[in-house]
C-alpha positions in Angstrom: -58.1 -12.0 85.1 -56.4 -12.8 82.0 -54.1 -9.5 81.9 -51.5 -9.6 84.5 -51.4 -6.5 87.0 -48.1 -4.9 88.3 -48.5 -5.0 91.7 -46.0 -2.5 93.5 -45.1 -3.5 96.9 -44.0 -1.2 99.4 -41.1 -3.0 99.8 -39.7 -1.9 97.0 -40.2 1.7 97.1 -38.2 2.0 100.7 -35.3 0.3 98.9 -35.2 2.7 96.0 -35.4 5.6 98.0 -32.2 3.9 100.4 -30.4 4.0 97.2 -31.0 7.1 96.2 -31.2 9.4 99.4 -26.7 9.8 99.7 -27.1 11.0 96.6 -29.6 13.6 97.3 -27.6 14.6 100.8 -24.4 15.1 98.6 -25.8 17.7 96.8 -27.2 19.7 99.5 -23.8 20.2 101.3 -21.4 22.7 100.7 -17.9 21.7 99.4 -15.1 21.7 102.0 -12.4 23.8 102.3 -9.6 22.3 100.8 -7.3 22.1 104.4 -4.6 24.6 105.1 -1.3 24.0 103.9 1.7 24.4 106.7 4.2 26.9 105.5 7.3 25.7 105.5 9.1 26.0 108.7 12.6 28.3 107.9 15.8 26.6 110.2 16.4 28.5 113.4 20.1 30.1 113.6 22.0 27.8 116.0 24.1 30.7 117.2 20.9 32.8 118.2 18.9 30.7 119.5 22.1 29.0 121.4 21.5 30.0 125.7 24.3 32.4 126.2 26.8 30.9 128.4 27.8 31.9 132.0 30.8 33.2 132.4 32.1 32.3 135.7 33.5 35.5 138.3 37.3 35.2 138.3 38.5 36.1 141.7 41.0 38.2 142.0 44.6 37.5 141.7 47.1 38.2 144.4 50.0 40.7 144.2 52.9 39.0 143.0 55.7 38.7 145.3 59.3 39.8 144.5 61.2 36.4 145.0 63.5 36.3 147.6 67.1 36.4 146.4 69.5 34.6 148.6 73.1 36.8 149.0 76.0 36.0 147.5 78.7 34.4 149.5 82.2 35.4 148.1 84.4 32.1 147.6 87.4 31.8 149.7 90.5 32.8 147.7 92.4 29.8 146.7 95.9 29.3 148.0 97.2 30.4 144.9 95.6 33.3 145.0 96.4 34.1 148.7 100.2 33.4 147.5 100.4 35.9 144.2 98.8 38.7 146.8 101.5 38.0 149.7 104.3 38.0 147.0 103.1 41.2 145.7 102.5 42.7 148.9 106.4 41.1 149.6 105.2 38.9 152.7 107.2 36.3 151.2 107.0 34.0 154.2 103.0 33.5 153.7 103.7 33.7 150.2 105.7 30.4 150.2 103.7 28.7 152.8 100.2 29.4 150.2 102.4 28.0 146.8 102.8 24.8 148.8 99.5 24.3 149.9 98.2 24.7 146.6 100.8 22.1 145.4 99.5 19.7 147.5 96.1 20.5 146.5 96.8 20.1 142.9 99.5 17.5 142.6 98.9 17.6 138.5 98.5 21.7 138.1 99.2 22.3 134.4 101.6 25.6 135.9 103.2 23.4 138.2 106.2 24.5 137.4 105.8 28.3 137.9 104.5 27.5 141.2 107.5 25.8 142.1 109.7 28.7 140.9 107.6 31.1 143.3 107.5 29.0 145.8 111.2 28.5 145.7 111.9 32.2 144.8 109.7 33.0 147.7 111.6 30.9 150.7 115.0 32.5 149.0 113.4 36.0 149.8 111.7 35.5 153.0 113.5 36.8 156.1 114.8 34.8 158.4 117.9 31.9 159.4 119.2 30.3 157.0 116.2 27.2 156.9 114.4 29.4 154.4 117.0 29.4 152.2 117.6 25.1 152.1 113.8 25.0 152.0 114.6 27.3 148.5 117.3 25.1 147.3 114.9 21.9 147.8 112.3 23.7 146.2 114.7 25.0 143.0 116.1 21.3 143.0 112.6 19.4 142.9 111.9 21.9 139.8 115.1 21.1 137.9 114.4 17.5 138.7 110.7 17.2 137.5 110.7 20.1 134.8 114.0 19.8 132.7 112.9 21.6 129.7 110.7 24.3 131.9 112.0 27.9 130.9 111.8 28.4 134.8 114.8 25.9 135.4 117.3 28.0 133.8 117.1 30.7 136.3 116.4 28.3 139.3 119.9 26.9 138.5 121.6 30.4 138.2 119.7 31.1 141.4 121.4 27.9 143.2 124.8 29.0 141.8 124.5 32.4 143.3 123.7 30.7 146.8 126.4 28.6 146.8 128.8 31.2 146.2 127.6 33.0 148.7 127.6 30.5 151.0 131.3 29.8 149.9 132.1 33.6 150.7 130.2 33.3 154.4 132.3 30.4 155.0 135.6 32.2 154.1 134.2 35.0 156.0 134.3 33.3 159.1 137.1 31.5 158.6 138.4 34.7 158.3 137.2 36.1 161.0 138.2 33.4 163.5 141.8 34.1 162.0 140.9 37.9 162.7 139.7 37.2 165.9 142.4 34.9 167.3 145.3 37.2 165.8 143.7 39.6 168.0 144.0 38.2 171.0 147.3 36.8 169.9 148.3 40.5 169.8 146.4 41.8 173.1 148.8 39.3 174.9 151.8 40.4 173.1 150.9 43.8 174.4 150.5 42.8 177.9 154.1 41.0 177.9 155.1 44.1 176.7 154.2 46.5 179.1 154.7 43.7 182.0 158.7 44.0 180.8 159.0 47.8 180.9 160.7 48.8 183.6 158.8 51.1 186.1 159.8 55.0 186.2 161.2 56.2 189.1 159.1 58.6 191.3 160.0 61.5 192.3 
């Protein structure tokens, strides 16, 4: 028993064959496919694949209605209009009673002055006593007075200086005529005396 003997233990051998059997499995299997690559994905058009949008119903509009235009009412004339169409139409009473209204109305009228001169031209016209004619000389008087250097006072002034004459003639006129009258009747008595004096004719 003086050479030593290699004694194999079954131990061994089921250790070996552990190490070697993944080896032997890895050759028996087929290789895998290598795993499919994803194609890319391409970017979907935003536009396209946007939902179309609804378009609401409009309802349908009403006719449109003509508006309603309101009718003119004419303005009243003024009194200065009212007094240029009675002086034209020659109502020169109305015409003079218009001018002063509107001169009250508009105490500072730029044509102040013409006004007065129809006004006062008016009353000198107007038909009637002899009132309308003062109420002229007050008028042609308050014009002089208030617009000295007015190219209507010239003629306002010649208009007063006619009037007066004329008023100096009608009051020599009826002086006259008072002497007329009462050498009339002066005379109708002398006749009377006279005839009282003749002697009556015999009748035969």
């Amino acid at each position: 028993m003086g050479t030593n003997r290699f004694i194999f233990h079954p131990m061994v051998l089921v250790l070996a064959l552990a190490c070697l059997l993944p080896l032997f499995s890895g050759c028996g299997r087929k290789a895998a496919a290598p795993a499919a690559v994803p194609a890319p994905s391409v970017p979907m058009d935003p536009v396209a694949t946007a939902p179309q949008a609804i378009t609401p119903a409009i309802p349908p509009q009403p006719a449109p209605v003509a508006p309603v235009i309101a009718p003119k009412v004419a303005a009243p004339p003024s009194n200065l209009s009212l007094g240029e169409a009675n002086f034209q139409s020659r109502n020169y009473s109305k015409a003079a009673r218009s001018f002063e209204d509107y001169l009250k109305e508009n105490p500072e009228a730029p044509d102040r002055d013409v006004i007065l001169f129809r006004a006062g031209l008016s009353f000198a016209l107007a038909e009637g006593s002899g009132r309308n004619m003062r109420r002229a000389e007050e008028v042609f008087k308050r014009l002089a007075v208030e617009f000295p250097e007015s190219p209507y006072t010239g003629p306002a002034e010649f208009i007063l200086g006619l009037q007066s004459q004329v008023e100096s003639l009608k009051s020599d006129i009826k002086e006259k005529e008072a002497r007329i009258k009462l050498l009339s009747e002066e005379l109708q008595k002398l006749k009377e005396i006279d005839l009282q004096r003749r002697p009556s004719r015999p009748s035969y």
